[in-house]
VOVEXMI-141762 format. One line per field, with one value per residue: residue in one letter; x, y, z of N, C-alpha, C, CB in turn. Coordinates in steps of 0.001 Angstrom, whole numbers, plus 500000, padded with zeros to 6 digits. Glycine has a CB too. Layout:
BEGIN
type = (A ...)
n_xx = (X ...)
n_yy = (Y ...)
n_zz = (Z ...)
ca_xx = (X ...)
ca_yy = (Y ...)
ca_zz = (Z ...)
c_xx = (X ...)
c_yy = (Y ...)
c_zz = (Z ...)
cb_xx = (X ...)
cb_yy = (Y ...)
cb_zz = (Z ...)
***
This chain:
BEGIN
type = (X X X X X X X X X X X X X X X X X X X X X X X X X X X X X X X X X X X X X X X X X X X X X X X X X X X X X X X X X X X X X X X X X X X X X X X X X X X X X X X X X X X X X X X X X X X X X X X X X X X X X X X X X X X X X X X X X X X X X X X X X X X X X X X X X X X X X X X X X X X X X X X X X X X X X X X X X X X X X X X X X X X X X X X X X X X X X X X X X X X X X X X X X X X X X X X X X X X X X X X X X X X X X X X X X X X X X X X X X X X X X X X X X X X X X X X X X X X X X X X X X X X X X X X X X X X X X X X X X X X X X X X X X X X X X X X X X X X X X X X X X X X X X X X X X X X X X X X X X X X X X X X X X X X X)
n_xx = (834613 832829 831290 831913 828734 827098 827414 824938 822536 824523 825202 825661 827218 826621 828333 826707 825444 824562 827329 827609 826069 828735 830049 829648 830859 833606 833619 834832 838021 840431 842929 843161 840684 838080 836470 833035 831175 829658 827158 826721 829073 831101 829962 830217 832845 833219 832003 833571 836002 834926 834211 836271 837923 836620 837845 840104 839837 839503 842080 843365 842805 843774 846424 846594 845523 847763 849685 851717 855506 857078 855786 855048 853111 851782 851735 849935 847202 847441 846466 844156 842567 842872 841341 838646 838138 838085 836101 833635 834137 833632 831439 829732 830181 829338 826415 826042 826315 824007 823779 823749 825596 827832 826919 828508 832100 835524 837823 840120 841176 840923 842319 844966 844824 845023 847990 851306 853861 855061 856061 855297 852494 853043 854320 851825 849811 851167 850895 848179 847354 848699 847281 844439 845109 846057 843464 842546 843635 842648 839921 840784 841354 838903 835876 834803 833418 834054 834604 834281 836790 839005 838854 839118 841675 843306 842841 844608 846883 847133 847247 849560 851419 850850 851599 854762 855314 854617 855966 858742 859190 858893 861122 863187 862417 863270 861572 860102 860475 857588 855544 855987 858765 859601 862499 864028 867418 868720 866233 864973 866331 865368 862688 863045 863715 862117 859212 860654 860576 858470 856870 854813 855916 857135 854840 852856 851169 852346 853151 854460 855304 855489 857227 859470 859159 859940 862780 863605 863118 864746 867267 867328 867652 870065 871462 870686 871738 874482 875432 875043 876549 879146 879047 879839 881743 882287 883843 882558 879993 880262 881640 879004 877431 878581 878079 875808 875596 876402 874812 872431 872902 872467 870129 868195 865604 865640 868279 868851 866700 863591 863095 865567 866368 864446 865408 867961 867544 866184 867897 869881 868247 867906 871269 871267 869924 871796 873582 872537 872285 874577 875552 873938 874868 877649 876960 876520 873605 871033 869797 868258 864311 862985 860452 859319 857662 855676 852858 852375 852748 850452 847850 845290 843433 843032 842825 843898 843429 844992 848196 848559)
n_yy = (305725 303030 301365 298497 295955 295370 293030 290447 290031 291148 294189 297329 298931 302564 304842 306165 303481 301163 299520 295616 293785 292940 289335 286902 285992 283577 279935 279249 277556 276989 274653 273634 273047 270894 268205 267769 265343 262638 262586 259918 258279 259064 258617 255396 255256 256078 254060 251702 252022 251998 248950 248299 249456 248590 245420 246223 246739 244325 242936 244321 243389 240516 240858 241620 239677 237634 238634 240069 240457 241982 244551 247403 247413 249933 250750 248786 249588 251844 251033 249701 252076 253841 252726 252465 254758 256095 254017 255598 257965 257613 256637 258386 260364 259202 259330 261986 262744 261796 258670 255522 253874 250969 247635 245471 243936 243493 241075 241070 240985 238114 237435 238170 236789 234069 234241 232821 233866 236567 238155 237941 238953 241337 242653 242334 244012 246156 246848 246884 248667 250724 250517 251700 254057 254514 254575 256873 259349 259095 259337 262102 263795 264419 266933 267635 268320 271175 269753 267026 266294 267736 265284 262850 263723 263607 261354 260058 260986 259099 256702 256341 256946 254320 252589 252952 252137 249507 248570 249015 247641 244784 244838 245134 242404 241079 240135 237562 238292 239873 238456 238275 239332 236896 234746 235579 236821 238971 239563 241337 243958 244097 244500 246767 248535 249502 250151 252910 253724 253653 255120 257502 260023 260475 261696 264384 265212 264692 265511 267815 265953 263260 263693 263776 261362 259613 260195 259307 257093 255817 256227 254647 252259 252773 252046 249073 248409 248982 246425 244685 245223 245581 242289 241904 242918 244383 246510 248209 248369 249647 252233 252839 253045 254923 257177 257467 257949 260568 261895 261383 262897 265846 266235 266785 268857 271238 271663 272684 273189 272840 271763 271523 269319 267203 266802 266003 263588 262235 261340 260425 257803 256858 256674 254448 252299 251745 250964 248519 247265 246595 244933 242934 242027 241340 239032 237730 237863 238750 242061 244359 245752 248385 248452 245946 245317 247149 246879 245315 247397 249069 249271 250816 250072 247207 245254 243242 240415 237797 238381 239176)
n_zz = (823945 824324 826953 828551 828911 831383 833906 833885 836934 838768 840442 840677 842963 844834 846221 847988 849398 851739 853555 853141 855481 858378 858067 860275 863069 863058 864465 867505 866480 867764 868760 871387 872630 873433 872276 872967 874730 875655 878184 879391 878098 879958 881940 881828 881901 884375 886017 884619 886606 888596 889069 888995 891544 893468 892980 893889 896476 897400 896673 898092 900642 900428 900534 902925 904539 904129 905668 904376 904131 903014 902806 904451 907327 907350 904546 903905 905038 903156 901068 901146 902027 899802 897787 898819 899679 896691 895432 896888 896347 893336 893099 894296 892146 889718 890338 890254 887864 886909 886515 886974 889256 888944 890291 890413 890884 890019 888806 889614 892155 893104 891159 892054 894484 893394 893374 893775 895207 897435 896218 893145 893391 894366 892138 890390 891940 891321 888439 888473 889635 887720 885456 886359 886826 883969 882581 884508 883203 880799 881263 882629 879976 879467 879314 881714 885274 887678 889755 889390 887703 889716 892065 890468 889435 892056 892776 890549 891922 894166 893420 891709 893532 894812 892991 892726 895064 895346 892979 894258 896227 895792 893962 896225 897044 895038 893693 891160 887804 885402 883569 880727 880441 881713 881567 880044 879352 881941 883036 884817 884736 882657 882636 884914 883273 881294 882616 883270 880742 879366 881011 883419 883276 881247 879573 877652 880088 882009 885640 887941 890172 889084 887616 889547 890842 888825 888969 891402 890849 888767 889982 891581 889590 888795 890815 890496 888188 888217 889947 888045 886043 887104 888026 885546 884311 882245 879952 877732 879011 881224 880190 879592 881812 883406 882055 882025 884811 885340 883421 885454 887667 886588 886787 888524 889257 890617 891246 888105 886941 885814 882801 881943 883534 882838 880344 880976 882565 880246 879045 880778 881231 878711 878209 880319 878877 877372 877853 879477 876819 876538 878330 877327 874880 875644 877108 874416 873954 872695 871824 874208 872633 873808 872321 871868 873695 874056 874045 876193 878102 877341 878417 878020 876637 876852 878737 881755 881482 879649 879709 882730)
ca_xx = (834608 831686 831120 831712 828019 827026 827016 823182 822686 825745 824647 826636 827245 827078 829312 826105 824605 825651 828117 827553 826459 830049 830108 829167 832094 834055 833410 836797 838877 841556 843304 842996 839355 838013 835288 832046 831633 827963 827242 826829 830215 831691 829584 830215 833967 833163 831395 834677 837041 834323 834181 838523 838507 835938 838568 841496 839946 839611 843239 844295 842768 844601 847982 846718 845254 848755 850605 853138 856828 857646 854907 854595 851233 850990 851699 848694 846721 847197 846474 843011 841781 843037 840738 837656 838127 838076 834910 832865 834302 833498 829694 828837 830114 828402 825073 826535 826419 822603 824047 823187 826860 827386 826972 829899 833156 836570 838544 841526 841515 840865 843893 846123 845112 845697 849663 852462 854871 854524 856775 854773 851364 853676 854073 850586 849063 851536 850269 846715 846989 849057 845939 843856 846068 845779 842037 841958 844311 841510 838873 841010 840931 837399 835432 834373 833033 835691 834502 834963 838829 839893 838690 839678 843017 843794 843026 845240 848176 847729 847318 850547 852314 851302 852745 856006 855570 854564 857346 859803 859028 859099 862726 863370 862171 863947 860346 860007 859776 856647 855413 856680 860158 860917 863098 865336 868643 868868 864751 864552 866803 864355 861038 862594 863957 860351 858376 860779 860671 856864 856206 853581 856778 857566 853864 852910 850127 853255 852965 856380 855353 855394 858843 860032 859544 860875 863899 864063 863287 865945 868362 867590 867479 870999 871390 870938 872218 875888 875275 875183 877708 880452 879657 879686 883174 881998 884383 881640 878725 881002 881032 877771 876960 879310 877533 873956 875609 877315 873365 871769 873732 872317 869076 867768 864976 865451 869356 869194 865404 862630 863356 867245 866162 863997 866022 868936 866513 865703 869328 870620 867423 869298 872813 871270 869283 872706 874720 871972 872197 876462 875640 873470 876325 878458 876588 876108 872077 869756 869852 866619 864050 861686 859228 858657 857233 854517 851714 852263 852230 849438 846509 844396 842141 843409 843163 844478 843570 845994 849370 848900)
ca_yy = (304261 302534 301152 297098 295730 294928 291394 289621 289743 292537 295303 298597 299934 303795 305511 306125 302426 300930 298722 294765 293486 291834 288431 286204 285369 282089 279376 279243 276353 276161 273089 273222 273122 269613 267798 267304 264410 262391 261925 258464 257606 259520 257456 253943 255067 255396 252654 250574 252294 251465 247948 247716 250196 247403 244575 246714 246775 242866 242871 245203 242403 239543 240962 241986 238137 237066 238997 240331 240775 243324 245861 247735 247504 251260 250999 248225 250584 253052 250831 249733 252836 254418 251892 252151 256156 256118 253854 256265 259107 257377 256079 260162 261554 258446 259958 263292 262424 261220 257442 254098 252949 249673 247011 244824 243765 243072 239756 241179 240301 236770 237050 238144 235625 232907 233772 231975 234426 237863 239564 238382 239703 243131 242660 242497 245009 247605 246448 247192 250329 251690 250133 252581 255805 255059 254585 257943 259834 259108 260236 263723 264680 265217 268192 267157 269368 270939 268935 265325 266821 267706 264115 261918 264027 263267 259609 259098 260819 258244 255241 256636 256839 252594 251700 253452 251572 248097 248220 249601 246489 244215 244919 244703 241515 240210 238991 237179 239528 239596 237340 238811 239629 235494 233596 236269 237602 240005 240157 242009 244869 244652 244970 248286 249655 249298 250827 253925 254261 253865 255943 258739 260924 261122 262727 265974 265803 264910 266506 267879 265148 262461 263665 263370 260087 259170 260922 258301 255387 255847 256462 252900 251546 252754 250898 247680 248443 249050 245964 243795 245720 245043 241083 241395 243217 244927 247659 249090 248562 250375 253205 253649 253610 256043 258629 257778 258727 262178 262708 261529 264179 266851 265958 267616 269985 272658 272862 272621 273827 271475 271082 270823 268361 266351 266210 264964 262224 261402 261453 259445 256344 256376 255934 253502 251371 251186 250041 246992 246244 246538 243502 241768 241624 240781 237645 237199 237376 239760 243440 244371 246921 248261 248791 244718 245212 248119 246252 245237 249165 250039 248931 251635 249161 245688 245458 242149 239161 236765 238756 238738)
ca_zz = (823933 825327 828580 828314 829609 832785 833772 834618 838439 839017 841072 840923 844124 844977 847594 849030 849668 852929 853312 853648 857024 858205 858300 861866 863645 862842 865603 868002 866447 868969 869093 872989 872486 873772 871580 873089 875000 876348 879872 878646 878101 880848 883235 881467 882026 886168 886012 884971 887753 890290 889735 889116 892404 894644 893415 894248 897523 897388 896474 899350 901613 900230 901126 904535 905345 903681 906376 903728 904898 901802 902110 905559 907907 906809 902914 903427 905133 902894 899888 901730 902441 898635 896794 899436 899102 895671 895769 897539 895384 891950 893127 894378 891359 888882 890414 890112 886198 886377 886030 888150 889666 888880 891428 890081 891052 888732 889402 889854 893803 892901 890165 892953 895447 893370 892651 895175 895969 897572 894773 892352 894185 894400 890520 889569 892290 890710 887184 889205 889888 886383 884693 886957 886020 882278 882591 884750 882236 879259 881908 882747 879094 878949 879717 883223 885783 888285 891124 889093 887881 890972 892675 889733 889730 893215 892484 890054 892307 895045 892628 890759 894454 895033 891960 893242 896390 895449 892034 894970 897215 894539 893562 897626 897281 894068 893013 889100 886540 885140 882076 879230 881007 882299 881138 878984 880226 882705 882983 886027 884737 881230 882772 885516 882333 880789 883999 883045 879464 879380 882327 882617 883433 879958 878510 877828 880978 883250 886540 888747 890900 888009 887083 890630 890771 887879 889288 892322 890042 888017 890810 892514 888718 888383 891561 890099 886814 888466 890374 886968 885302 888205 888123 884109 884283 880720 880033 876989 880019 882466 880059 879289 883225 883851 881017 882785 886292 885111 882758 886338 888325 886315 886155 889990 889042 891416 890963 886580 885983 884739 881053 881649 884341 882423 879200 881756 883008 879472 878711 881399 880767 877462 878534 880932 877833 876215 878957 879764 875928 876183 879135 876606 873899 876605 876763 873529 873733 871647 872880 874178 872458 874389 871457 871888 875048 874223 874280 877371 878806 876575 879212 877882 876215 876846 880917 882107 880915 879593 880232 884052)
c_xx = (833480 831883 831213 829930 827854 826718 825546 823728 823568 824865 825695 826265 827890 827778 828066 825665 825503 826031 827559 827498 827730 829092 829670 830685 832417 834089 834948 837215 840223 841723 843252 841588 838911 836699 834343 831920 830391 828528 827306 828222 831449 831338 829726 832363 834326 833269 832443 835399 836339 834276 835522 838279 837897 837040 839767 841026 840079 841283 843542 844019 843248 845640 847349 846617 846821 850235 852109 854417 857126 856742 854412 853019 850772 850766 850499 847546 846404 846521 844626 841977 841688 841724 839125 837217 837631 836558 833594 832890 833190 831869 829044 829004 829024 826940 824944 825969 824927 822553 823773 825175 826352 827582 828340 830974 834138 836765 839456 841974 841620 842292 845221 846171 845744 847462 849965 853072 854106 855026 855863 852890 851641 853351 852732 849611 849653 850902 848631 846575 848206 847989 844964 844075 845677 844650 841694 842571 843578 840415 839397 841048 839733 836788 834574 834230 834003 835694 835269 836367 839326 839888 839521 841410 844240 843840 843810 846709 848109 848224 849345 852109 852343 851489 853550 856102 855632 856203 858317 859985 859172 860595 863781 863324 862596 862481 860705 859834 858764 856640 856139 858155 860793 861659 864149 866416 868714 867146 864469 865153 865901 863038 861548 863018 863016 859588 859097 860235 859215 856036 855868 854765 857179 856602 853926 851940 851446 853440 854621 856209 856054 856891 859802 860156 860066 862756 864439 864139 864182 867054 868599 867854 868843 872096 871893 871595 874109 876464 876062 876528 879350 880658 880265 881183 883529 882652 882998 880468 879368 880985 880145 876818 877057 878881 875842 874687 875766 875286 872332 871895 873076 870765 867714 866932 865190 867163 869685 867733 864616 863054 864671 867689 865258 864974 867096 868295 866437 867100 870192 869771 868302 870178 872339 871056 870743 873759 873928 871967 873921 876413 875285 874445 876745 878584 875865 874813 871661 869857 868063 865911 862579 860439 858643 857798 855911 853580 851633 851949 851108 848183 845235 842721 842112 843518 843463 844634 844326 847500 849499 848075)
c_yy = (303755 302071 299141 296392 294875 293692 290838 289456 290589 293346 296219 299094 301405 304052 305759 304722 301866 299445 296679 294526 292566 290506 287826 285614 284197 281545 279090 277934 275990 274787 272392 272857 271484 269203 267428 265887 263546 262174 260813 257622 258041 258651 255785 254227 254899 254302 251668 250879 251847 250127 247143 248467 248463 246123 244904 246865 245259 242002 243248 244097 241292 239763 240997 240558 237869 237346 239569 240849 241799 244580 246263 247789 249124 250853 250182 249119 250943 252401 250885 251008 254280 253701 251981 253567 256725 255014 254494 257270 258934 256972 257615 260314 260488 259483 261215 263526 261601 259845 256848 253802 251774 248410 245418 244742 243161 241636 240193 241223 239094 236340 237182 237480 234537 232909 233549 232309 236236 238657 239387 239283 240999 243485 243016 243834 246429 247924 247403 248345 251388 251941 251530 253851 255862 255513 256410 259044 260027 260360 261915 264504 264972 265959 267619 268590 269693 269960 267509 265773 266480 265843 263314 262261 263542 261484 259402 259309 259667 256848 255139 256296 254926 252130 251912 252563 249900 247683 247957 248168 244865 243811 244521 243385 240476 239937 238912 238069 238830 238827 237868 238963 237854 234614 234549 236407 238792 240478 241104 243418 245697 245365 246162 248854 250063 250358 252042 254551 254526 254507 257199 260098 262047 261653 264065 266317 265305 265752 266310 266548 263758 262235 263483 261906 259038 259125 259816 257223 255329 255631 255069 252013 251577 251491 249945 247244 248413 247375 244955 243829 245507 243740 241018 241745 243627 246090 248644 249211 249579 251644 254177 254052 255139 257585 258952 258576 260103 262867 262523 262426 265145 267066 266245 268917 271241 272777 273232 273381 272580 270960 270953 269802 266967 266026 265365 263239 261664 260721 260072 257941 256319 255694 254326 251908 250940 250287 248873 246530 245889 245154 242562 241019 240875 239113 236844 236970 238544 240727 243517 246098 247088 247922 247427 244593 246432 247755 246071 246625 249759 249503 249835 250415 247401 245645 243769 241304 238126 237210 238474 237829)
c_zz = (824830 826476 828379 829518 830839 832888 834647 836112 839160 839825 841062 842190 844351 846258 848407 850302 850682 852898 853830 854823 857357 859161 860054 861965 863215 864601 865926 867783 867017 868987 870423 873119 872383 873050 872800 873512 875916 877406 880028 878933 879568 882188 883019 881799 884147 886145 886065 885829 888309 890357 889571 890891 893599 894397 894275 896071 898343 897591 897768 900401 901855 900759 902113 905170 905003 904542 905681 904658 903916 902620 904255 906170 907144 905445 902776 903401 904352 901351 900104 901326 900714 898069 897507 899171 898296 895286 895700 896661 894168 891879 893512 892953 889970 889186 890320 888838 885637 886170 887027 887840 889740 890409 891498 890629 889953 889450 889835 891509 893928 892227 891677 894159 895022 893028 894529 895738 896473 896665 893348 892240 893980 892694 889656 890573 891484 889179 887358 888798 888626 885369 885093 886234 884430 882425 882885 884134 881003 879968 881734 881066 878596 879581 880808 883927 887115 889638 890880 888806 888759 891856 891693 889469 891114 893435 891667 891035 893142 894845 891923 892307 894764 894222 892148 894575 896225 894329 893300 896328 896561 894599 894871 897675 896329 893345 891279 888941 885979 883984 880841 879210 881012 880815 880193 880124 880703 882445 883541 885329 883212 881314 883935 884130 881807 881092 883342 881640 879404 880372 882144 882786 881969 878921 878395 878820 882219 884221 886945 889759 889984 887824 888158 891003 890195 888394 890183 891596 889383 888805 891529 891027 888220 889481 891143 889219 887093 889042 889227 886685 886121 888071 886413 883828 882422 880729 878983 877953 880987 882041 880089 880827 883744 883222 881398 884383 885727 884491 884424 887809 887719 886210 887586 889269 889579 891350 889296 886131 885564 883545 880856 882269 883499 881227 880009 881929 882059 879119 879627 881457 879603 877416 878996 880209 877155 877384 879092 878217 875747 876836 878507 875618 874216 876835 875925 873353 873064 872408 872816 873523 873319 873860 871244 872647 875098 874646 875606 878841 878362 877321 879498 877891 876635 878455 880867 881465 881365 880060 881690 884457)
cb_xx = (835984 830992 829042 833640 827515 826169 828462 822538 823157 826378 824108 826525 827772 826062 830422 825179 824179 825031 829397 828061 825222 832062 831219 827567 832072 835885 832375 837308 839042 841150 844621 843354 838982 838066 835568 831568 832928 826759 826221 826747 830771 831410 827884 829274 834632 831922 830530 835542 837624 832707 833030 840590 837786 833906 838838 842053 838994 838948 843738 843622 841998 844782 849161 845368 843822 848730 850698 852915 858057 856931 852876 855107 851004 851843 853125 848354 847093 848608 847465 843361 842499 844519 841562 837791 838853 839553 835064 833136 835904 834620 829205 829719 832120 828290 824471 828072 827979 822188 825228 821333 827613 828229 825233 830329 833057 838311 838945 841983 840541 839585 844333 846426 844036 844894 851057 853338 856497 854694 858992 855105 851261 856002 854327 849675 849077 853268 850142 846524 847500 850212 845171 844222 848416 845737 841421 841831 845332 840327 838717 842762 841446 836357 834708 835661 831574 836458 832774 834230 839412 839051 837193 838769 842790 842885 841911 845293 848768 846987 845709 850186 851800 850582 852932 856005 854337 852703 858008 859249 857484 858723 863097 862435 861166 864913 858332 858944 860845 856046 853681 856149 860018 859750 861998 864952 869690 870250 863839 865254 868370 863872 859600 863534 864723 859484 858748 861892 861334 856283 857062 851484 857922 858325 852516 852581 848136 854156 851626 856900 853984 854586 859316 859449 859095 860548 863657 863279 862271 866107 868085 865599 866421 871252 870384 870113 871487 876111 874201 874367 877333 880204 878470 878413 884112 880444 886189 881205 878146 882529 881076 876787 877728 880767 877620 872573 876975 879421 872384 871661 875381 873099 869341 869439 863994 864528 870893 869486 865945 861226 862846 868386 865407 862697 866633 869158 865069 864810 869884 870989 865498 870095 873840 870420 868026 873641 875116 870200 871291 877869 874917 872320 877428 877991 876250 876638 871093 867937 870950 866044 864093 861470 859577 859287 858669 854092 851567 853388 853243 849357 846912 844888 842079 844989 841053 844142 843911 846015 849562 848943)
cb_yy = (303692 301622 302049 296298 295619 295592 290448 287478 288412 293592 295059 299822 299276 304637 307218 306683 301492 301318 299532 294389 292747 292560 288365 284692 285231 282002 278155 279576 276177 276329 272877 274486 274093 269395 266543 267570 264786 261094 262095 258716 257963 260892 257640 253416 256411 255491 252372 250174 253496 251908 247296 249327 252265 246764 243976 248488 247586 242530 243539 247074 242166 239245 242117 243106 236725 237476 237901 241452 239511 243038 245090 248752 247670 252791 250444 247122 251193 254205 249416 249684 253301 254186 250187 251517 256480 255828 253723 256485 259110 256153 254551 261822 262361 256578 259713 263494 261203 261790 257144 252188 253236 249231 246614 245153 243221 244194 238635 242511 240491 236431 238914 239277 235126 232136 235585 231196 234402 238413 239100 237310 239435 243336 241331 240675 245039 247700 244445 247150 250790 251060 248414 252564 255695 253986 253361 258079 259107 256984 259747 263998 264532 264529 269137 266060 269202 272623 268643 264245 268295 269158 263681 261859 265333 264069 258774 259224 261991 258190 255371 258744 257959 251628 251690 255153 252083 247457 249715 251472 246691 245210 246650 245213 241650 238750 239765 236282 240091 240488 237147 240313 240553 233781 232361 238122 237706 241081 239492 241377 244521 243438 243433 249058 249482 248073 250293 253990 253336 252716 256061 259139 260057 260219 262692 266823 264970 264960 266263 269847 265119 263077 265058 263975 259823 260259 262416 258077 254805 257015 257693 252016 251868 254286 250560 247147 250068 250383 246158 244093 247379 245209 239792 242194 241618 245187 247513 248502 247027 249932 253153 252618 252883 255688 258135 255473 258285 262119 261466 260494 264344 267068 264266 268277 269776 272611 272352 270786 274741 271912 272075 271660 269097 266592 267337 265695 262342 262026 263198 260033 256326 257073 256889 253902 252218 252683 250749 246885 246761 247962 243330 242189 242309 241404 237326 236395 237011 239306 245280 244058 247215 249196 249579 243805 245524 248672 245121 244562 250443 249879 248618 252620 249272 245202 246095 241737 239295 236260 240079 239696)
cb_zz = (824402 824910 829401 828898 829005 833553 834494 833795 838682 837432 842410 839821 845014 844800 847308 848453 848448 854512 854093 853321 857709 859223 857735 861933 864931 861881 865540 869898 865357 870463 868764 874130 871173 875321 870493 872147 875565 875875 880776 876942 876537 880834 883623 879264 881020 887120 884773 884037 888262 890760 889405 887323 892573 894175 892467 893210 897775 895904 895396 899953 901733 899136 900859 905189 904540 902309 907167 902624 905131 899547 900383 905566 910396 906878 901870 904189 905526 903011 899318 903112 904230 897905 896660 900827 898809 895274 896567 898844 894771 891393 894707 895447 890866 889451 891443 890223 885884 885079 885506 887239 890998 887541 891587 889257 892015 888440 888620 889087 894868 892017 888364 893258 895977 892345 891360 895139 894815 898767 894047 891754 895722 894871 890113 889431 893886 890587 887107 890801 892119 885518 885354 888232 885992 880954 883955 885979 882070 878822 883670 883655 878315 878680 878578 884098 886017 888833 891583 887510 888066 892172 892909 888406 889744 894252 891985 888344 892949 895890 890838 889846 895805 895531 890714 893487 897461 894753 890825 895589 897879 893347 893048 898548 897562 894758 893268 888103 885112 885197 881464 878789 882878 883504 880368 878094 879648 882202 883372 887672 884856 880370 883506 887133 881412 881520 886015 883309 878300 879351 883498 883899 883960 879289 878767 876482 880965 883008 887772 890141 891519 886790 886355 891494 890888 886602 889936 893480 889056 887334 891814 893716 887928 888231 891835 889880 885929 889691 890933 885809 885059 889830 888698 883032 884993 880252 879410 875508 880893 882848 879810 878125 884199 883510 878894 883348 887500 883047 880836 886401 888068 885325 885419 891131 889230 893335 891703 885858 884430 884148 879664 881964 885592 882264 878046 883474 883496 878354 879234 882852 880373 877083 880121 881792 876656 875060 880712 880616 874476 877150 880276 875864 873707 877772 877432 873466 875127 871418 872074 876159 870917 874839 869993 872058 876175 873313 873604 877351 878469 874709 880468 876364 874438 875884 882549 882842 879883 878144 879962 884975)
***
């Protein structure tokens, strides 16, 4: 039987002829693998911390002339010397990055002179410095060199500690809830529930620190939340307290483990969201969802403005 013919362009290969050179490696597509990223934009992103960090130092001076009664001579201090720090940091490493630091300042020292009370001053410096964190949260996912990391890392913990301090002084102080919060029912207990739910505690770049503080905020947030729930005399709010204490009991990293600690944590904000909407019922007003209120946490791109 014949041989069916060979097809145009075919080559028969003998057992002698050597084998194809193999292929060139495939380029590593890891999903961990960070896109490419200009010096350009990396330095137009300084650039805006340095002239939010110079108001935030503008800010820090307002409270101090203002003699605040909330916020200790240290915690001023420490706010001062965070924002002047950070300054100095963010104008080396700009030139670090071949860029001209800008010679600019934000408003946002001006915004917080002109408010009336010191709680709401507390209100908007904490606002201040969450703004900051997002900002330096964009920065840490790009391929930076380990010097800027480590610095811009350490800036966002201290920024992350005076939003814990000013919120925490704040609440000390009863001050308004912020704009978006007045005038509903039970504001104050809407906008700490907020601060949690939208807090950097709950990403996937969450540090053990991050989640520690969550841990306290919650614990003073149950605080207040029992507070309500006693004048409201809500047997369905009284429940749902009682299922955040027992999830906020378990929720101690070092005696449950991280991830049986955090799910607790997430577990007992939960309970807690249902018990402040059992109070809302209670009085017959609209339960609250957080997901109205995003915008307002999302200060990636939208920095102040009109909200504060």
């Amino acid at each position: 039987m014949p041989k069916p013919p060979r097809k145009t362009g075919q080559v028969r290969r003998s057992a002698k002829q050597p084998e194809p050179a193999a292929a060139p490696p495939m380029p590593d597509l890891r999903h961990d693998r960070r896109a490419p990223v200009p010096d350009e934009e990396i330095v137009a992103r300084l650039n805006e911390l340095l002239e939010a960090e110079r108001a935030g130092v503008e800010a820090a001076a307002v409270l101090q002339r203002a003699d605040q009664k909330g916020v200790t001579d240290t915690e001023l201090k420490k706010f001062a010397e965070d924002e002047a720090s950070a300054c100095a940091g963010l104008h080396q490493t700009i030139l670090r990055y071949g860029g001209q630091p800008s010679g600019r300042a934000g408003d946002f020292g001006r915004k917080v002179a002109a408010l009336q009370t010191e709680g709401e001053r507390l209100n908007l410096m904490a606002r201040g410095q969450a703004w900051v964190v997002k900002r330096l949260e964009v920065l840490l996912e790009m391929p930076l060199d380990p010097e800027t990391r480590d610095f811009l890392a350490e800036m966002r913990e201290e920024h992350l500690e005076n939003v814990d301090a000013c919120n925490r002084r704040a609440e000390e102080l009863s001050a308004p809830p912020s704009r978006p919060y007045r005038e509903l029912p039970f504001a104050s207990l809407r906008e700490a529930h907020d601060r949690l739910y939208y807090g950097t505690w709950r990403s996937p770049e969450a540090t053990d620190r991050d989640r520690q503080r969550a841990y306290f905020q919650l614990g003073r947030y149950l605080g207040l939340l029992a507070d309500e729930v006693q004048r409201a005399r809500s047997l369905e709010a009284r429940t749902y307290l009682a299922k955040a204490r027992a999830a906020y009991a378990k929720a101690d990293a070092e005696a449950a483990g991280e991830e049986a600690a955090l799910r607790s944590l997430d577990n007992a904000l939960s309970y807690a969201h249902s018990a402040l909407n059992a109070l809302l019922r209670h009085s017959r007003a609209p339960i609250h969802d957080p997901r109205g209120f995003e915008s307002f946490y999302d200060v990636v791109g939208v920095p102040f403005q009109d909200l504060i």
